[in-house]
N, C-alpha and C positions, 0 to 999 in steps of 0.2 A: 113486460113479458112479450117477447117476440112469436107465440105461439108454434116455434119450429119441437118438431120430433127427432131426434137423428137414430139411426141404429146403423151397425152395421152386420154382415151376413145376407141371407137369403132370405128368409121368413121375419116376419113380427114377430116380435117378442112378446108373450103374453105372461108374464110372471109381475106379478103385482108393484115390485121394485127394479122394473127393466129401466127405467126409464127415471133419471134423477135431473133436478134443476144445475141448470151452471150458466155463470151469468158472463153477458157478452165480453169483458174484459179476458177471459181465461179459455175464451170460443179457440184465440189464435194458436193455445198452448196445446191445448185437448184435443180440437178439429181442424188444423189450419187448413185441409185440405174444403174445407164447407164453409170458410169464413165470405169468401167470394158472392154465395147464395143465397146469405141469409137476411141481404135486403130485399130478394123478391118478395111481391104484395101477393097477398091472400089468394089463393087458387093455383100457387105453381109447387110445382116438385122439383128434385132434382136429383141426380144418381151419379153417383162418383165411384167409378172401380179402376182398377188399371188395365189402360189405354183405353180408357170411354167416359166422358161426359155427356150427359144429356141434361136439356131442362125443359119441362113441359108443363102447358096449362091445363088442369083437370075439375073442369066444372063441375064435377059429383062432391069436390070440396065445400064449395060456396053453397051447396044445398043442407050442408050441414049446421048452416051458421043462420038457417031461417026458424 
């Protein structure tokens, strides 16, 4: 399990089944525009809209993992 989340829109989704497993083989069918990201290690994000890429390190992650 690569521990990634993905959504897309503006808000989290907070609906009990927002968020379903899909395994990295079918990442390139479903996401290909996230397949790029999804080797970063533990503590980074990353946001993909059009005409903007960012990716950034957020240490409020890794305090979730103590």
């Amino acid at each position: 399990m690569s521990g990634w989340f993905l959504w897309t829109g503006e808000e989290l989704p907070t609906a009990d089944d927002a968020f379903v497993p899909l395994h990295l083989s079918h990442a390139e069918q479903y996401v290909p525009h996230a397949v790029r990201y999804l080797s970063l290690d533990v503590g980074w994000r990353f946001l993909v809209a059009p005409g903007q890429e960012d990716v950034w390190f957020d240490p409020a992650l890794l305090a979730s993992e103590e």
